[in-house]
C-alpha positions as CSV (number, residue, x, y, z in Angstrom):
1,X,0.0,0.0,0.0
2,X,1.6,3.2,-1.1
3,X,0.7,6.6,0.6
4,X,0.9,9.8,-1.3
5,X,3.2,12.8,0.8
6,X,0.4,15.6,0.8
7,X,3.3,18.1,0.1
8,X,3.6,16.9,-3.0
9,X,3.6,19.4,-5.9
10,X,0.3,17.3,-7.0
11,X,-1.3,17.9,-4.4
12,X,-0.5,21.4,-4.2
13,X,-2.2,21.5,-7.1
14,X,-5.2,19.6,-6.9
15,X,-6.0,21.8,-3.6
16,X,-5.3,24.8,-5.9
17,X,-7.3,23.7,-8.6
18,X,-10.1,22.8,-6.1
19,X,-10.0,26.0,-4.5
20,X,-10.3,27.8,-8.1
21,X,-13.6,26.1,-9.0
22,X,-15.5,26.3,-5.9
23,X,-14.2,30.3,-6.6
24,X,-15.9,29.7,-9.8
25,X,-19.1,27.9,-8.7
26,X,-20.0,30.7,-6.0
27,X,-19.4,33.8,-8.5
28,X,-21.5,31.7,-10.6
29,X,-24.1,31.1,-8.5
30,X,-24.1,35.3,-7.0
31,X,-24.9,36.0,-10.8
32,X,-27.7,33.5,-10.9
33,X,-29.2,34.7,-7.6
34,X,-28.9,38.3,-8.9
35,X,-30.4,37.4,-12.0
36,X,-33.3,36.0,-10.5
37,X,-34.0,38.6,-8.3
38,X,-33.7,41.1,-11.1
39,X,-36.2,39.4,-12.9
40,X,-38.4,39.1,-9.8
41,X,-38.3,42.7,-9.4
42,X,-39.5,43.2,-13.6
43,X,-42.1,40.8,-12.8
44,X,-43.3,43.0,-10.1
45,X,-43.0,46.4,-11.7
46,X,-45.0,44.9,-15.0
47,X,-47.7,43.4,-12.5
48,X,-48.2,46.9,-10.5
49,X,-48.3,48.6,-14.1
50,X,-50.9,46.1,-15.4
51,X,-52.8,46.0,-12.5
52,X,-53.0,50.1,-12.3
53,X,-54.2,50.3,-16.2
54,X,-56.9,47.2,-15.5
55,X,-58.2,49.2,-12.6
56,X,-58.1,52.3,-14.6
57,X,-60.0,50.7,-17.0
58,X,-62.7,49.8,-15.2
59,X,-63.0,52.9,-13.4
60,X,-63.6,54.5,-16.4
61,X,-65.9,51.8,-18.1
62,X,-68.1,52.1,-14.5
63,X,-67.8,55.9,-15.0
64,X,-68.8,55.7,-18.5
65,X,-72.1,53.0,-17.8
66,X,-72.6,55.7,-14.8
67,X,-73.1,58.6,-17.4
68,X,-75.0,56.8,-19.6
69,X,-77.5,55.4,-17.2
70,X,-77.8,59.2,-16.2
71,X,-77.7,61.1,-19.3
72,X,-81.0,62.4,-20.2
73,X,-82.7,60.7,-23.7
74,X,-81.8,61.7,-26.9
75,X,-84.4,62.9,-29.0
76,X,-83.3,60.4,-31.8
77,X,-84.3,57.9,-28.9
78,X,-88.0,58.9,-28.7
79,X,-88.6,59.0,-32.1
80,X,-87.5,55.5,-33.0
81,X,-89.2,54.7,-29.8
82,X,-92.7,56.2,-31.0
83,X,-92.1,54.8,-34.6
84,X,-91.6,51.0,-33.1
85,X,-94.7,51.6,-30.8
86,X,-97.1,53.1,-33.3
87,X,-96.8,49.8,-35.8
């Protein structure tokens, strides 16, 4: 059974070279995280912005049914009204 001296040059080495891609991995993996919390934040500002223009919209359709149920008949409206009613 041979034993290998962990003072070797090697080994110096393989440590080294160890050391260099767990480096790597965890630079990797900050990018990723900020990535995906970049693109959590877009999600979030799209979904404000959405939801602001939907409730706009409807606002403004309610507003609009509002004025319509309110605004006094047309006379355009009573005479195709009397027309219909007289045949």
């Amino acid at each position: 059974m041979s034993t290998k001296p962990t003072s070797s040059p090697e080994a110096l080495l393989r440590v080294q070279s160890k050391a260099a891609l767990a480096q790597q991995r965890r630079v990797e993996a900050e990018t990723a995280l900020e990535a995906a919390r970049a693109e959590q934040v877009a999600v979030r500002e799209r979904t404000a912005r959405l939801r602001a223009l939907r409730l706009a919209k409807e606002a403004a359709d309610e507003a609009a049914a509002l004025a319509e149920k309110k605004a006094p008949r047309t006379a355009a409206k009573r005479v195709s009204k009397k027309v219909s009613s007289a045949r």
